[in-house]
Phi, psi and omega in degrees: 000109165311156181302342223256318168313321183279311210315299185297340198292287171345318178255029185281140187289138112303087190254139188236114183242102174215143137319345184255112193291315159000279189307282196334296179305313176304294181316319190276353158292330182275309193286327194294330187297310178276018168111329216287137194246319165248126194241115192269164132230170166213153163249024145192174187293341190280315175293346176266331167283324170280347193262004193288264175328285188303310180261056164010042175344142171250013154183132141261077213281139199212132191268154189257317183280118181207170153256181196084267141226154199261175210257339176291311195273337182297300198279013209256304197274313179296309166299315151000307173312074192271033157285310200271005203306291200273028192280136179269137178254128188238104181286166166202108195229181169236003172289147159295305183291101169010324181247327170296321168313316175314304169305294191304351185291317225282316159316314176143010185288142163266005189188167178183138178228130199281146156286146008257154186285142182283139198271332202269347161318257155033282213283341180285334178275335203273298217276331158327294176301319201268001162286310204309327178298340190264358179280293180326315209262353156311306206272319164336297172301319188281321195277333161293323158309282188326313218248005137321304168294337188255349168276002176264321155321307186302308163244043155290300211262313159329337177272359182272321214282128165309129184284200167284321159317308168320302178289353165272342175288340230250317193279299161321259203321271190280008184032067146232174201227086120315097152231184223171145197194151186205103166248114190288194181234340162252192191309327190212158189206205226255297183336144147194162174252169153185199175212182180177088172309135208243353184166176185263019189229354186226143175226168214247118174233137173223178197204118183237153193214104177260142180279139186092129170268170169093206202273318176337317189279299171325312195299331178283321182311298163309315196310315205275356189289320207276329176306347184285350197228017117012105166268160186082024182244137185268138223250325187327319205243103159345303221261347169264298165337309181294287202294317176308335189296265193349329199274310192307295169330299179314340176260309185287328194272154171290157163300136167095338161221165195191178215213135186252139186233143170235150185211097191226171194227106175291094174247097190309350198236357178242327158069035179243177166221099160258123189229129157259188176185121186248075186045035156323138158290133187344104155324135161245154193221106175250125161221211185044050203049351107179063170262339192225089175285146167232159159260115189287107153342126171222041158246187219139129173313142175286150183292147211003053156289324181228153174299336213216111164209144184258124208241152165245166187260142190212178191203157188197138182312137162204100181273194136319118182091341203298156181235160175215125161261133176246095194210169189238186201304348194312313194295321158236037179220047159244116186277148158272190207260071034333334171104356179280150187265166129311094186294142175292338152298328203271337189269352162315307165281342188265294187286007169306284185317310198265030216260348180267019185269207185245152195296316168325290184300317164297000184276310192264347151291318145310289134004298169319283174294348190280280164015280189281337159307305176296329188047085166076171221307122181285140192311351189215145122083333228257120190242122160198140209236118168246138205231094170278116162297139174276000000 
C-alpha cells in the first residue's frame, strides 16, 4: 500500500453504536492506536441511524443490545437505505446464541465478533471491510465512467449512420425509399451503413461488418468510416474502390482484424446496380414484385485481410420497384433455443410476402420474425438495410 493508499485508508469514517461509554472508548482507543483519525459514536441505534445518514461511514462496528433501537432494528431500517446497502457492518456483541447471530446476518450484519474484544481481531475485520469498501467504490466509479465512455461512443457511432432527413433528401434526389435499423450486441460494435452521392443520377450505398465487439471494434469502426469519407478518392468504380480501401485499411486495422463489405452504385438513369463485395453476406435483389429473387455475388477478401486484393464489379438490372437487401451475419448466423439459424429461403419468403410494402414495413416484418427467432439480443452485431427504387 502507497502512501497516498494508507493515507485514504487512514482517514475511513468510523462510527462505533454501543450503549456502554466503557465499549465506545475502548474500541475508538484501539483504532485511534492503529492512525485511524475519524471515529465517530452513538449510544444507541436510533442516534446511530441519524448520524449513519449525516457522516456516511465506511464501517460500523455495532453492539446488538441497546435501548432505544437495538443493533437488530439498526441494521433492518439501514439497509432499506440503498445508499447504505452495501456499507459494512461489523457486530461486536456478547451474545452467543446461535439463532441471535444468525438473526443478526439476516438483518443485515457483514461480520460479527464476540465481547469482549480482541484488539488485533477487531482491527483485522475492520481493515478487511473498508479496503473491500474502498474496492466497491473504486470499481462503482469505474464502472460509471465506462459506461458514461461507451454512450458516448455509442453515439459517436450512431451519428455515423444516415439520419432520417438524409434519407428523405435521398427520396427527393434518387426516388429511393430507404430504410434501415442497426442494433449493436454490446453498448457499441463494428457494424455500420451508409450512402455517399457520387453524381446526381448515381449513389454509392454500402454496408460494412468490422470484426470483433466492444470498444476494439469501434475503434476500427471510426478508422474506417473516417477513411470512407476520404476526399479525392474516386467512388465511381466499385471494384477499384474496394481495393484502394483495402490497401489503406490494411495499414490502420491491428493484426488479426478486418472487415467484410458490399459496396455499390445505384444508377437512376441507367436503371443499372454496380457492385463489389469483399465477402459480405449475400445481398438479395428482388423484382418483378417480388416473383424474382437474385442472389447478388458477395465473394472477396474481406478488407484488410491481406495488403494486395482485387474485388470484381458485377452489374444487374435495378428498375422502379426493385428492392436491394442489405444485411450483415448477425441475421442468419443467430441460433434459436433449438439450435436453429434463419435461413436464406425463409428470408426470402418474408420478403416475398411483403415486396409490394414500402421498405419500413419489410424492414419491421423482418425485424419482427428475426426477434421472435432469437428471443432477445443477438450474439453479433445486426445491421439491415432496405432500398426500394420509386
Amino acid at each position: 500500500m502507497n502512501s497516498v493508499q494508507e493515507n485514504r485508508f487512514l482517514e475511513a469514517k468510523i462510527l462505533i453504536v454501543d450503549d456502554s461509554e466503557f465499549s465506545r472508548c475502548l474500541i475508538s482507543e484501539v483504532f485511534k492506536g492503529q492512525g485511524f483519525r475519524n471515529i465517530e459514536v452513538a449510544q444507541d441505534g436510533r442516534l446511530g441511524l441519524e448520524k449513519t445518514k449525516q457522516i456516511k461511514p465506511d464501517l460500523v462496528i455495532l453492539d446488538l443490545m441497546m435501548p432505544e433501537m437495538d443493533g437488530f432494528e439498526y441494521c433492518e431500517a439501514i439497509r432499506k437505505d440503498p445508499e447504505f446497502a452495501n456499507m459494512p457492518i461489523l457486530i461486536q456483541s456478547a451474545v452467543t446464541v446461535s439463532q441471535d447471530v444468525s438473526k443478526a446476518f439476516k438483518a443485515g450484519a457483514t461480520d460479527f465478533v464476540n465481547k469482549p474484544i480482541k484488539a488485533d481481531e477487531v482491527i483485522s475485520r475492520a481493515k478487511v471491510h473498508i479496503e473491500n469498501k474502498f474496492m466497491m467504490q473504486d470499481l462503482n466509479m469505474y464502472r460509471s465512467r465506462v459506461e458514461s465512455e461507451l454512450k458516448l461512443a455509442r453515439a459517436m457511432q450512431d451519428s455515423l449512420m444516415p439520419k432520417e432527413r438524409e434519407l428523405s433528401d435521398l427520396s427527393k434526389t434518387y426516388h429511393l425509399d430507404i430504410a434501415a435499423y442497426f442494433e449493436p450486441s454490446f453498448e457499441i460494435g463494428g457494424d455500420f451503413w451508409g450512402t455517399k452521392a457520387i453524381s446526381p443520377n448515381q449513389l454509392a450505398i454500402y454496408n460494412v461488418d468490422l470484426s470483433g465487439h466492444g470498444i476494439a471494434a469501434a475503434i476500427n469502426t471510426f478508422r474506417f468510416h473516417t477513411v470512407l469519407h476520404e476526399h479525392g478518392v474516386d467512388r465511381s468504380d466499385p471494384s477499384e474502390y474496394l481495393s484502394s480501401l483495402n490497401k489503406r485499411m490494411k495499414e490502420l486495422l491491428p493484426i488479426g482484424h478486418f472487415a467484410t463489405m458490399f459496396y455499390g452504385i445505384i444508377n437512376t438513369e441507367e436503371n443499372k446496380l454496380y457492385y463489389s463485395s469483399a465477402a459480405a453476406p449475400t445481398p438479395f435483389l428482388i423484382n418483378q414484385g417480388g416473383k424474382n429473387i437474385v442472389n447478388l455475388e458477395s465473394a472477396g477478401l474481406p478488407i484488410g485481410a491481406t495488403g494486395e486484393a482485387s474485388y470484381e464489379i458485377h452489374t444487374v438490372e435495378f428498375n422502379k420497384g426493385d428492392i436491394l437487401f442489405l444485411y450483415s451475419d448477425a441475421l442468419i448466423e443467430t441460433e434459436n433455443d433449438c439450435g436453429e439459424f434463419l435461413s436464406e429461403t425463409s428470408i426470402v419468403e418474408i420478403i416475398k410476402k411483403s415486396s409490394d410494402k414500402k421498405s419500413q414495413e419489410i424492414l419491421n416484418d423482418m425485424l419482427g420474425v428475426f426477434k421472435n427467432h432469437a428471443n432477445g439480443a443477438p450474439d453479433d452485431d445486426l445491421t439491415i438495410c432496405v432500398c426500394r427504387r420509386m
